[in-house]
Backbone as CSV, one residue per row, in Angstrom:
resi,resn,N_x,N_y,N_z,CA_x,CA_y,CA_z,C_x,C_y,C_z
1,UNK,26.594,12.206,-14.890,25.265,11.894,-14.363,24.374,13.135,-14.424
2,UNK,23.401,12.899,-14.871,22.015,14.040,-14.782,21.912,14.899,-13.241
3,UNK,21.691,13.515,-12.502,21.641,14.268,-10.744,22.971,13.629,-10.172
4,UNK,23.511,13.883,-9.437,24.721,13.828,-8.454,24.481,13.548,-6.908
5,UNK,24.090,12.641,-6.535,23.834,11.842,-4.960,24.815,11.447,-4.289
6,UNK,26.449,11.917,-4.526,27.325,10.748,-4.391,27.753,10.869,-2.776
7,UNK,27.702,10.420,-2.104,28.363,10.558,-0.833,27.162,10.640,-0.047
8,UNK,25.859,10.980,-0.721,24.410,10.744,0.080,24.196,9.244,0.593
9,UNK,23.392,9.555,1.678,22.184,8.160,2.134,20.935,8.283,2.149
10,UNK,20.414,7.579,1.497,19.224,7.506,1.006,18.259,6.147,1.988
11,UNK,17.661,6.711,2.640,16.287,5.629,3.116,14.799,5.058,2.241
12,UNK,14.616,4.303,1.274,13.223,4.482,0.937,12.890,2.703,1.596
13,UNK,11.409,3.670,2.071,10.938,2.376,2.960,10.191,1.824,1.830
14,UNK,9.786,0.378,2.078,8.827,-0.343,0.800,9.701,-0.060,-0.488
15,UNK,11.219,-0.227,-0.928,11.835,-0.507,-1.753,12.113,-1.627,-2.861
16,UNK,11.418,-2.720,-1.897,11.775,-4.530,-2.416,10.415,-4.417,-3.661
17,UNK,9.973,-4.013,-4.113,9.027,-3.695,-5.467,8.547,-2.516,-5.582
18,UNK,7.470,-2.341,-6.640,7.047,-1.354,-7.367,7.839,-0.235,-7.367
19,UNK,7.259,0.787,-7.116,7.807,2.709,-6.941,8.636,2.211,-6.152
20,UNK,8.959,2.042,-4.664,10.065,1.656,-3.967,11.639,1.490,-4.663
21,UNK,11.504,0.192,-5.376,12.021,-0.260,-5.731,12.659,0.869,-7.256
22,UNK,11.928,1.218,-7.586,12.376,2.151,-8.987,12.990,3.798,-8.371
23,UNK,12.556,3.659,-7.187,13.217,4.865,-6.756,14.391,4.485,-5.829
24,UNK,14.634,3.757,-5.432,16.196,3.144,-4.781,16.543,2.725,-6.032
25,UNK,16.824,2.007,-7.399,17.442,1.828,-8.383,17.561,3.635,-8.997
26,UNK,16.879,4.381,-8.908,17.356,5.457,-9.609,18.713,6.438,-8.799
27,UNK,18.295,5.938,-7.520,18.976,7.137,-6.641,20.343,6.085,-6.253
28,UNK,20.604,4.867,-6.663,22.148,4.495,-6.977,22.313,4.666,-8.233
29,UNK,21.840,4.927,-9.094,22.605,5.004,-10.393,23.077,6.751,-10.215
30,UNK,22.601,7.528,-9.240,23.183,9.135,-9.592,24.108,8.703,-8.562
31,UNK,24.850,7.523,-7.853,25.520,7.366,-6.678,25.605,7.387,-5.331
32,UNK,24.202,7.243,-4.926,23.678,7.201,-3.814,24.327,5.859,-2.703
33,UNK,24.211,6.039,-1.627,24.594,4.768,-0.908,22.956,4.763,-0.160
34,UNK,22.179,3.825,-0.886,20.864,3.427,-0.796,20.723,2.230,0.355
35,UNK,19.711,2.462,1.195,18.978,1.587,1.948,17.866,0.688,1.804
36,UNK,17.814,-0.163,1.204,16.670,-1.107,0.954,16.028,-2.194,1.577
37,UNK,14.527,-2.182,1.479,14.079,-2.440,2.891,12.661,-3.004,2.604
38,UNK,11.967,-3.749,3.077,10.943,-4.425,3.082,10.794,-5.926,3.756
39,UNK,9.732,-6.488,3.875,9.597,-7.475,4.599,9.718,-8.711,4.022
40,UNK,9.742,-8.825,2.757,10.260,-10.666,1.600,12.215,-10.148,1.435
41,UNK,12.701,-10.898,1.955,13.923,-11.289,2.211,14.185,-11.379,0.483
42,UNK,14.037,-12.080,0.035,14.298,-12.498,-1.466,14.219,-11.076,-2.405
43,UNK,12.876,-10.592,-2.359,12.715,-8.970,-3.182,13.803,-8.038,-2.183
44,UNK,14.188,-8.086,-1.691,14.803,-6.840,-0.334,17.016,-7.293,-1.347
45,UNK,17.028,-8.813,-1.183,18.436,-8.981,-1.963,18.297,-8.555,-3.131
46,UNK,17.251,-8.912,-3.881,17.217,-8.443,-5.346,17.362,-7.561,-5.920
47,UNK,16.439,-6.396,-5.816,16.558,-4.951,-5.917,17.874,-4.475,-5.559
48,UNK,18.867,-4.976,-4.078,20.024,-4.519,-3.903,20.962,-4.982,-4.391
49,UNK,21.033,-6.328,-5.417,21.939,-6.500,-6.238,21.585,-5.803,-7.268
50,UNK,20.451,-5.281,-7.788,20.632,-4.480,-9.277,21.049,-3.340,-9.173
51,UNK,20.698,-2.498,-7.641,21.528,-1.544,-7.653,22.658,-1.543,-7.075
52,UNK,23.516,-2.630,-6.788,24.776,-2.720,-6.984,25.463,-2.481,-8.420
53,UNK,24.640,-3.367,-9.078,25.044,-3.477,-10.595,25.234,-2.149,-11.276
54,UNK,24.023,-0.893,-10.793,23.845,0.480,-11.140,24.637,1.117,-10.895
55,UNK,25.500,1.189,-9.449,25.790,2.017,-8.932,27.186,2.104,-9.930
56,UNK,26.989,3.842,-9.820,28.301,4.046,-11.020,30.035,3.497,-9.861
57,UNK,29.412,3.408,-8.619,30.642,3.238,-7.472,30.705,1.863,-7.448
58,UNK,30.132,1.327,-7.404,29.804,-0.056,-7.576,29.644,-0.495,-5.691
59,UNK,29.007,0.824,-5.195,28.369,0.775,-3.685,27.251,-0.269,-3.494
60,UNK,27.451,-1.525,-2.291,26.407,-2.326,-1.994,25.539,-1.529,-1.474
61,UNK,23.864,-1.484,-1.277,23.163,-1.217,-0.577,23.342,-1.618,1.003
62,UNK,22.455,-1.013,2.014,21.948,-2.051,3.036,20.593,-2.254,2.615
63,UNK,20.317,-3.901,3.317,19.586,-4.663,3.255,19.060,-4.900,4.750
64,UNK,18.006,-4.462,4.591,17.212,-4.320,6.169,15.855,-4.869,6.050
65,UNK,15.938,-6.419,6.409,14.125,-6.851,6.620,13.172,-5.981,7.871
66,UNK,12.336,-5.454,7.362,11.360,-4.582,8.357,10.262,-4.744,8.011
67,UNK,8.892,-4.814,9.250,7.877,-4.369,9.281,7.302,-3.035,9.579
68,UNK,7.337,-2.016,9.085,7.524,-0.869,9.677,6.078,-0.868,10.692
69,UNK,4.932,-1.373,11.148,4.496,-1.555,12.098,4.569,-1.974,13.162
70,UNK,5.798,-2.245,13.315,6.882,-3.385,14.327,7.545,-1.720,14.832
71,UNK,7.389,-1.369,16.122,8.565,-0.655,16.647,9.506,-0.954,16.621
72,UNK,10.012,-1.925,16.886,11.576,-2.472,17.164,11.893,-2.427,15.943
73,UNK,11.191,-3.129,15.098,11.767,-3.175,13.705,12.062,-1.554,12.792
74,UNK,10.940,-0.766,12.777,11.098,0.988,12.426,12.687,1.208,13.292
75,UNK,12.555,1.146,14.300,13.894,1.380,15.306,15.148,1.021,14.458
76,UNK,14.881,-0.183,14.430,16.206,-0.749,13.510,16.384,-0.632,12.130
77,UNK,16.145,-0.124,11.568,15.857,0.607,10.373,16.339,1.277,9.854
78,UNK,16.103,2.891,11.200,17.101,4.078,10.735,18.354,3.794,11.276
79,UNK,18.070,2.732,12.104,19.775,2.584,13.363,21.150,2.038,12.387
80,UNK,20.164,1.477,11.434,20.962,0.447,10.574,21.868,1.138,9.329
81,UNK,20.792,2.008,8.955,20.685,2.725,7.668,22.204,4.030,8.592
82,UNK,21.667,4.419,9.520,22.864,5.399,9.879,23.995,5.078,10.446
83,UNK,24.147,3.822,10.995,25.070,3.095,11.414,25.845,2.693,9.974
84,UNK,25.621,2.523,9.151,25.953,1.523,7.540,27.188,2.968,6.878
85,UNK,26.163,3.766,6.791,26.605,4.951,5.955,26.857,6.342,6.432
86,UNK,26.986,6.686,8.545,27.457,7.543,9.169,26.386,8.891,9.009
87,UNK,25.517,8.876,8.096,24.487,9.973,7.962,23.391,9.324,7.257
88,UNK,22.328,10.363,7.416,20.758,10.236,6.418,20.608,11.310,5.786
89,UNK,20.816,11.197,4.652,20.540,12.511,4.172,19.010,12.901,3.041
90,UNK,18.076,11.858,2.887,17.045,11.582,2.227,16.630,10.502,2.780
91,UNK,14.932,10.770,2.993,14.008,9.827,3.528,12.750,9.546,3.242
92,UNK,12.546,9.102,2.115,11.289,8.655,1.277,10.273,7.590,2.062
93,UNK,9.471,8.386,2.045,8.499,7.608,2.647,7.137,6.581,2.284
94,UNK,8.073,5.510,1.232,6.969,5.015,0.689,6.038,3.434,0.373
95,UNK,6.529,3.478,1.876,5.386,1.848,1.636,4.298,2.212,2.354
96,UNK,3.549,1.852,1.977,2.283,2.082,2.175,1.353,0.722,1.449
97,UNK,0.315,0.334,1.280,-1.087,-0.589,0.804,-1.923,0.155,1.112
98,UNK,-3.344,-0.666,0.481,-4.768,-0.305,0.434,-5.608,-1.733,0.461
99,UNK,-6.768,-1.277,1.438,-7.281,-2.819,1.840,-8.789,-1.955,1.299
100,UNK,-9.697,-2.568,0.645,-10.910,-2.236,0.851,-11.699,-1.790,2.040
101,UNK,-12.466,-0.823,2.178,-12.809,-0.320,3.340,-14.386,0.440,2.977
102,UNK,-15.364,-0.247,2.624,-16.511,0.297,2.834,-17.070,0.502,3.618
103,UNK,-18.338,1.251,3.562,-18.834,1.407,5.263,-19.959,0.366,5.286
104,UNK,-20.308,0.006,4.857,-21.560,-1.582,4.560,-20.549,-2.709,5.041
105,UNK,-18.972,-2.665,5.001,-18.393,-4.052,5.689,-18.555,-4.934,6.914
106,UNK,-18.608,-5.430,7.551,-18.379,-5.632,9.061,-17.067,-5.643,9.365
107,UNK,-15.938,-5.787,8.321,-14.747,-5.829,8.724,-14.102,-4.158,8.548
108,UNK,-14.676,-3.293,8.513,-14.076,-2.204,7.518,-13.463,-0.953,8.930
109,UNK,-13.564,-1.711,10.218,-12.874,-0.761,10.759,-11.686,-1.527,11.388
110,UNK,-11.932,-2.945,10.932,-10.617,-3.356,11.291,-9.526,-3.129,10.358
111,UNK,-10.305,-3.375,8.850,-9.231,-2.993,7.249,-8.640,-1.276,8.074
112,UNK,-9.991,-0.685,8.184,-9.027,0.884,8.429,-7.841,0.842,9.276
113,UNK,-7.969,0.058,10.341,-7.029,-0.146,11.787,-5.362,-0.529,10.964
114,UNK,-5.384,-1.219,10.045,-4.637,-1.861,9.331,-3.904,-1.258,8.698
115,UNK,-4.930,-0.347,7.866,-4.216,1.053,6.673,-3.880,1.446,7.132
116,UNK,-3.993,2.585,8.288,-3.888,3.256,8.820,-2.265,3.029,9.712
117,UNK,-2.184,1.695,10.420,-1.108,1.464,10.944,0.586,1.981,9.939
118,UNK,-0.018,1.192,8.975,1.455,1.601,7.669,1.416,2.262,6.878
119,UNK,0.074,3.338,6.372,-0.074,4.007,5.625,0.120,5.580,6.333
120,UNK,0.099,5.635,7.810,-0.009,7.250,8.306,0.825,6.688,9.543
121,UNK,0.635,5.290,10.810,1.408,5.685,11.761,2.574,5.585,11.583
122,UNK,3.731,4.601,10.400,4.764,4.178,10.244,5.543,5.596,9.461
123,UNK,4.726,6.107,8.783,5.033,7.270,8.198,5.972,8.310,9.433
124,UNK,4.814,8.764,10.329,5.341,9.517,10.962,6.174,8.698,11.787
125,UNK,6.585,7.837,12.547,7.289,6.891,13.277,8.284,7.500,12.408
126,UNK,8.797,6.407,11.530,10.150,6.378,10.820,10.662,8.039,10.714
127,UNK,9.357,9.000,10.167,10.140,10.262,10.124,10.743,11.009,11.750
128,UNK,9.714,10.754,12.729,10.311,10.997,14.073,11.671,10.580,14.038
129,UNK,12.004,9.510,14.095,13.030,8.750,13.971,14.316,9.221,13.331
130,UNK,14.064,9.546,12.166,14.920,10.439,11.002,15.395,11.273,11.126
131,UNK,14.592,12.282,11.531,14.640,13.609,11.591,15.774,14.219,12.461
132,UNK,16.329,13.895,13.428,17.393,14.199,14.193,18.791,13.978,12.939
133,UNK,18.683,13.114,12.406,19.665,12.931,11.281,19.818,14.254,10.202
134,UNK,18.488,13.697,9.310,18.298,14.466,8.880,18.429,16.244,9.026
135,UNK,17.846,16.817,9.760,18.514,18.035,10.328,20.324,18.552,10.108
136,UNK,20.934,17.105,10.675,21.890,17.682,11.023,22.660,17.573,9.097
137,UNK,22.034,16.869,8.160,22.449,16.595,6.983,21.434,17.899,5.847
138,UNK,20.975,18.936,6.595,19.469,19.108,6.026,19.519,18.556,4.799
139,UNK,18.650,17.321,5.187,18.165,16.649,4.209,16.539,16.916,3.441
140,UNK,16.241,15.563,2.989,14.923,15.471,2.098,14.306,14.811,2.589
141,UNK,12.723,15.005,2.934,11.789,13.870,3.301,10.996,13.866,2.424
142,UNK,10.255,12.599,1.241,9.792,12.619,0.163,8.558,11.661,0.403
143,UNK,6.985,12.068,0.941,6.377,11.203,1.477,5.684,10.742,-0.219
144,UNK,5.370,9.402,-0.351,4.579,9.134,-1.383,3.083,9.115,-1.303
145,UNK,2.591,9.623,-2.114,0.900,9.947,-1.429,0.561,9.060,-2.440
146,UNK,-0.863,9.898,-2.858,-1.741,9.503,-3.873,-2.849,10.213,-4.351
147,UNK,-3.532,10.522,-6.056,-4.483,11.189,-5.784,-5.663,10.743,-4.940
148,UNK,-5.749,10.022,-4.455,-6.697,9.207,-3.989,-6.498,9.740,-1.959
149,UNK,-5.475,10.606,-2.250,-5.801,11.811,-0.851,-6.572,13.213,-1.479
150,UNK,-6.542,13.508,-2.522,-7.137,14.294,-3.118,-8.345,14.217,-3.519
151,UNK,-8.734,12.806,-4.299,-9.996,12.480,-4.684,-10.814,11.645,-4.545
152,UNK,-11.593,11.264,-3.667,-12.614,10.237,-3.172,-12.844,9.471,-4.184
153,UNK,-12.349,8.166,-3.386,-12.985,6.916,-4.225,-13.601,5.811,-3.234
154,UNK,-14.908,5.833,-3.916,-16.427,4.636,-3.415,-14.945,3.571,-2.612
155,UNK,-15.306,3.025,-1.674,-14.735,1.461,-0.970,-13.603,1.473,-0.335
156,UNK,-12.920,2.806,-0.441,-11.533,2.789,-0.114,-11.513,4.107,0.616
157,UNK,-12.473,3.860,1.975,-12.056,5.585,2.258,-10.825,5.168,3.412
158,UNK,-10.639,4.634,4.012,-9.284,4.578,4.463,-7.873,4.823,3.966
159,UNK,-7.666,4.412,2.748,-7.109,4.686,2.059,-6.762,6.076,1.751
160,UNK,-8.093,6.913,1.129,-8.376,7.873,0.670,-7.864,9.060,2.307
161,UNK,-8.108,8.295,3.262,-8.217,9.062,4.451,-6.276,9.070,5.023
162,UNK,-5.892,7.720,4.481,-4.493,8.202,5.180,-3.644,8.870,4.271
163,UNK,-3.574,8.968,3.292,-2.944,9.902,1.997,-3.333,11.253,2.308
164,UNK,-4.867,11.278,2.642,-5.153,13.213,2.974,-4.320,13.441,4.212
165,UNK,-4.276,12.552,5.280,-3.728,12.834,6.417,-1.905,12.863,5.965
166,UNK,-1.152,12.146,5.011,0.120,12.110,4.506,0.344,13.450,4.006
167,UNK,-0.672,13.582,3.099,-0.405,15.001,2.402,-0.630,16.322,3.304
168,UNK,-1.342,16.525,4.713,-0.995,17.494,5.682,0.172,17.356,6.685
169,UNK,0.359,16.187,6.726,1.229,16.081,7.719,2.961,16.738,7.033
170,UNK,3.145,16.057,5.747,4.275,16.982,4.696,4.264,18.152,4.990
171,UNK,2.604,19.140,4.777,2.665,20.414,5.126,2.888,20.764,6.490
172,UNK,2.351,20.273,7.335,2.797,20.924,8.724,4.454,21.119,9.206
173,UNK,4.711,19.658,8.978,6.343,19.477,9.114,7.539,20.093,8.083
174,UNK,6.896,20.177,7.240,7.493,21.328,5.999,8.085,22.727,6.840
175,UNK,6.410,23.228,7.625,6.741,24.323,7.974,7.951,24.503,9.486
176,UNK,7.905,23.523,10.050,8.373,23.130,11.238,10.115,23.178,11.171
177,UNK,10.410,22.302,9.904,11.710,21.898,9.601,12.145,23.235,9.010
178,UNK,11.352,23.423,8.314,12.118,24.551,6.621,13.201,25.214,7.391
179,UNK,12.903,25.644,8.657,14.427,26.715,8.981,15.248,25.668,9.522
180,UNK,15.309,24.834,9.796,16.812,23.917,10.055,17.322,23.303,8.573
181,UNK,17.082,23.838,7.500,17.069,23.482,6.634,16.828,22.183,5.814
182,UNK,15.684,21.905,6.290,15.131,20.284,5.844,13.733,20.709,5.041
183,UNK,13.987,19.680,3.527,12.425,20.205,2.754,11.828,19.098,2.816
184,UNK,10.334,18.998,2.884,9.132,18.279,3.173,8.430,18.279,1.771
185,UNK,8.187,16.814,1.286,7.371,17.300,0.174,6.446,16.086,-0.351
186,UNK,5.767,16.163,-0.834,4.697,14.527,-0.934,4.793,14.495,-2.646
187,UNK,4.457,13.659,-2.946,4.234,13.013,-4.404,2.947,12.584,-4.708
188,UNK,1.712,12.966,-5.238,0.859,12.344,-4.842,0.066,11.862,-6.568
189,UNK,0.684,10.449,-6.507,0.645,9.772,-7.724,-0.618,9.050,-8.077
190,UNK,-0.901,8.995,-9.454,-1.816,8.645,-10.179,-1.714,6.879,-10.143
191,UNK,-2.485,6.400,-11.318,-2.452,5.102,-11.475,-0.552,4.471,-11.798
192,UNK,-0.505,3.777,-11.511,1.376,3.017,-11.913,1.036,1.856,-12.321
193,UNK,1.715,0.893,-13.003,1.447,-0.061,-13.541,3.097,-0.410,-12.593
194,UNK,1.961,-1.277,-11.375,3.240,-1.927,-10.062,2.231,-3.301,-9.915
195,UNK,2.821,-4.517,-9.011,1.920,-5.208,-7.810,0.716,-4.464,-7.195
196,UNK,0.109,-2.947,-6.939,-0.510,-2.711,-6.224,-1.673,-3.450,-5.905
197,UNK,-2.419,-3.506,-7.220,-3.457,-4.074,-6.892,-3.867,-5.788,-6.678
198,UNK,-2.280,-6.431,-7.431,-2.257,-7.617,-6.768,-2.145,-7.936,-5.456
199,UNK,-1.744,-6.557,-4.990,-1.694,-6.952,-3.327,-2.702,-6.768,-2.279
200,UNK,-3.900,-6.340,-3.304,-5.081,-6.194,-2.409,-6.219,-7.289,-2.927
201,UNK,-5.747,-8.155,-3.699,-6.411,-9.137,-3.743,-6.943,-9.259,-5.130
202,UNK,-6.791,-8.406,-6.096,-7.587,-9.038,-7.469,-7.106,-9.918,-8.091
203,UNK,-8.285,-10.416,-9.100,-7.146,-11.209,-10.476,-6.913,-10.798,-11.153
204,UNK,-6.045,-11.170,-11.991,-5.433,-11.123,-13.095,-6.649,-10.165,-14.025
205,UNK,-7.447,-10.637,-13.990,-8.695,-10.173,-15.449,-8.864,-9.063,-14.464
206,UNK,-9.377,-8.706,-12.891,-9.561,-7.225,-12.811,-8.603,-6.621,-12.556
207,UNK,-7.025,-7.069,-12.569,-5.582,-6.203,-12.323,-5.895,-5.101,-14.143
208,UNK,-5.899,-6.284,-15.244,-6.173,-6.053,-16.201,-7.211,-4.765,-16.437
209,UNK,-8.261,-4.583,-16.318,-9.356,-4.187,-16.288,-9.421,-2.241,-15.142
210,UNK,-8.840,-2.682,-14.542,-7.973,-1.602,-13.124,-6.852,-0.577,-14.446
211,UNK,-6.424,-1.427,-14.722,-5.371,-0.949,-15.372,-5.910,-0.465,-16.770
212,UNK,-6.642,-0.703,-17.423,-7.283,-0.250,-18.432,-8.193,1.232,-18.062
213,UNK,-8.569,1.121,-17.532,-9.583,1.756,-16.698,-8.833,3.443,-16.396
214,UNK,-7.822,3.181,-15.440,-6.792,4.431,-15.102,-6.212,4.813,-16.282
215,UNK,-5.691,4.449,-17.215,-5.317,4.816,-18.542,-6.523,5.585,-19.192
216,UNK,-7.324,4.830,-19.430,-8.243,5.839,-20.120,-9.141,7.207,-19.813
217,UNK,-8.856,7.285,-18.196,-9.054,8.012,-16.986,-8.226,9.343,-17.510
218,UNK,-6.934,8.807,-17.907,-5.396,9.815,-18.080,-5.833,10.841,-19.824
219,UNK,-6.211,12.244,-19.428,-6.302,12.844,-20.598,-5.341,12.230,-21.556
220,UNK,-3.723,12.227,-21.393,-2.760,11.540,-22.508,-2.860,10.396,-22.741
221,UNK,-3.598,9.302,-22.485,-3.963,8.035,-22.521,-2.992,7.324,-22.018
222,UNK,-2.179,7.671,-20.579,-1.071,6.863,-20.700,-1.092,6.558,-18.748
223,UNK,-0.716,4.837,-18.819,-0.690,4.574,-17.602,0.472,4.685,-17.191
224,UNK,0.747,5.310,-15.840,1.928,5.355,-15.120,2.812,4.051,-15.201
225,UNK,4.725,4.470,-15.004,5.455,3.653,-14.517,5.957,3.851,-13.648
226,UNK,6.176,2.924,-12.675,7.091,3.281,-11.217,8.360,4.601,-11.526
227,UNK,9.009,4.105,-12.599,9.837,5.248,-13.176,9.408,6.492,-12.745
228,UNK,8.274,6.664,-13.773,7.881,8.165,-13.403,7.564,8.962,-12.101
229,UNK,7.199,7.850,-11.234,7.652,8.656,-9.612,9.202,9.122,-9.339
230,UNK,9.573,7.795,-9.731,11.096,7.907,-9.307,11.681,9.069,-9.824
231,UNK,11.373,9.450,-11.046,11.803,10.699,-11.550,11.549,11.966,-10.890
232,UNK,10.598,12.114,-10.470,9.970,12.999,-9.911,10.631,13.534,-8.253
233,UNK,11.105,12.018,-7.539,11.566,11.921,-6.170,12.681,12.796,-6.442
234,UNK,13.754,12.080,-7.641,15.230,12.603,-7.712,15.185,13.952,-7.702
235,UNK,14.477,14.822,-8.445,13.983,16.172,-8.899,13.849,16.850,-7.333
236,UNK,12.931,16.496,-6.684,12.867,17.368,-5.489,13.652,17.000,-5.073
237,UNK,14.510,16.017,-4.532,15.457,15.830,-3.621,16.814,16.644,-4.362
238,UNK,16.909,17.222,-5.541,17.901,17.602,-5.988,17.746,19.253,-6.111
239,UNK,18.731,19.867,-5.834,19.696,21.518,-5.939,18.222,22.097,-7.049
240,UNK,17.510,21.380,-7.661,16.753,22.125,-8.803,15.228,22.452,-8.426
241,UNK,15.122,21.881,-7.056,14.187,22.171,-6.575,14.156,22.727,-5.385
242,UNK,15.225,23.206,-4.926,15.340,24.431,-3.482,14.835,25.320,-2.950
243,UNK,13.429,25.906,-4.112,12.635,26.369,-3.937,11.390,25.675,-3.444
244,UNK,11.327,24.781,-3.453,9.839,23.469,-3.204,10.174,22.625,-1.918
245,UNK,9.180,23.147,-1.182,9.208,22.301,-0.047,7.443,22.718,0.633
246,UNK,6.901,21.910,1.063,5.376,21.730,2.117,4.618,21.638,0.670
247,UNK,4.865,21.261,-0.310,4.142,20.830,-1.485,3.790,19.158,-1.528
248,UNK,2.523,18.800,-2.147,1.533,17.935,-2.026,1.606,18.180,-4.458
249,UNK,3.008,17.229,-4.827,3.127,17.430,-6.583,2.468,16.427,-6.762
250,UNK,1.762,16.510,-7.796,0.687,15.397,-8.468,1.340,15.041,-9.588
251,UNK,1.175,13.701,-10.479,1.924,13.189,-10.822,1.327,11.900,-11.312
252,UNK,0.575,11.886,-12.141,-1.076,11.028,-12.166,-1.102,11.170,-14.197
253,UNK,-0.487,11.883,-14.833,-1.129,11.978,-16.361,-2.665,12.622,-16.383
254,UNK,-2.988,13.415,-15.533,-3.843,14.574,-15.733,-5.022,13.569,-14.830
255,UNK,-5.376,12.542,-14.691,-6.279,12.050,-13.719,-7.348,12.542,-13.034
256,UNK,-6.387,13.484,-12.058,-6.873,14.199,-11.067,-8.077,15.208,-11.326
257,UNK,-7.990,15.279,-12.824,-9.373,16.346,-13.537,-9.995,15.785,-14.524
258,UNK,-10.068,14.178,-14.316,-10.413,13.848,-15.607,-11.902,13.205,-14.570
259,UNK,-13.396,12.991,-15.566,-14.451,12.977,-15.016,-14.658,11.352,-14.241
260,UNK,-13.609,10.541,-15.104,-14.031,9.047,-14.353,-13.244,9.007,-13.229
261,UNK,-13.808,7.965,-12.103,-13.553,7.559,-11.303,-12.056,7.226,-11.018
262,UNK,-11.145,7.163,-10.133,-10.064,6.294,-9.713,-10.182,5.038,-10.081
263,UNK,-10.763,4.407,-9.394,-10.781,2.987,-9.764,-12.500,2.765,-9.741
264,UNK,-12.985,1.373,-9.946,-14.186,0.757,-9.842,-14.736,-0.649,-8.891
């Protein structure tokens, strides 16, 4: 195997699709004993039979339905995940959505109330939560951001607002942990070709159009795959990056400096 996870536990929240999902399939194929987790029962078995299928051990996942805005449910989560596999030793932090949020809405401080709940409070929840584990495993906390904490985009400042707040909070707690030996580190990804934007409501012709759009955005002309986060997760969480921790890695196909917009 490239990376070596074997005897690890791995938490990634929002696993049952997109990035989630490509980063719990990567981290059983290096032999991970993976936790998979989301709120559709059906995507939550699925994903954990393929990485059954992966796993070079031929290790089941756990399968944990959660709302991570649900206390009880965050609660049961890590209880499950450390109860299953006796430690935590990696804790990716990456479900998150995006609801439109202009300031011309009438609804746009309830959309924020919303983002905000699973995009920044569940974040830190679950890591509170973790972290006693973690410590004692010094483990990895791998928050998933976005450039879109970096770079303002028109309609979505909630969005834009809980990713900046994701990407300090990595740094603060970076600095907090680093001597119990735990590294902190964010991902803060470009366009992916996932569900995202089906889940905030477009069609088909502007999923299309979204997606055209971020590609041509990308100096290399190339739109992200969930993969390519996942690649990126294994990397810091692995011996080759022991030097990197309270870092905010971008991970976008050059985006982040290119003159068009995020999205439209």
């Amino acid at each position: 195997m490239k990376y070596n996870f074997t005897g690890k536990s791995v938490l990634v929240t929002g696993s049952s699709s997109g990035i989630g999902e490509a980063i719990a399939k990567r981290f059983a194929e290096y032999g991970a004993n993976v936790t998979v987790t989301g709120r559709n029962a059906d995507n939550v078995a699925r994903v954990a039979a393929a990485c059954y299928q992966i796993s070079p051990y031929k290790i089941r996942p756990q399968e944990v339905i959660a709302d991570l805005t649900i206390e009880a449910d965050a609660k049961r989560l890590v209880k499950d995940c450390v109860d299953r596999f006796g430690r935590l030793d990696v804790l990716v932090n990456n479900a998150g959505f995006a609801l439109i949020t202009s300031v011309l809405d009438p609804q746009s401080l309830t959309n924020f109330d919303k983002v905000s709940s699973l995009d920044v409070r569940s974040v830190v929840n679950v890591t509170l939560m973790a972290t006693p584990h973690l410590i004692e495993s010094k483990g990895n906390i791998v928050n998933i951001s976005s450039i879109c904490g970096l770079k303002p985009l028109a309609g979505f400042y909630a969005y834009c607002m809980a990713k900046a707040s994701v990407d300090m909070f990595t740094k603060c707690i970076a600095l907090e942990l680093g001597p119990s030996g735990v590294r902190v580190n964010s991902i803060n990804s470009g366009g992916v070709k996932s569900n995202f934007f089906n889940a905030i409501g477009m069609t088909k012709e502007q999923v299309a159009a979204q997606e055209e759009m971020l590609r041509s955005s990308s100096p290399i002309n190339l739109l992200g795959e969930p993969t390519d986060i996942a690649d990126m997760v294994i990397f810091v969480c692995s011996n080759d990056a022991k030097y990197i921790t309270g870092s905010n890695l971008v991970v976008d196909g050059g985006t982040l400096h290119s003159a068009l917009a995020v999205a439209k």
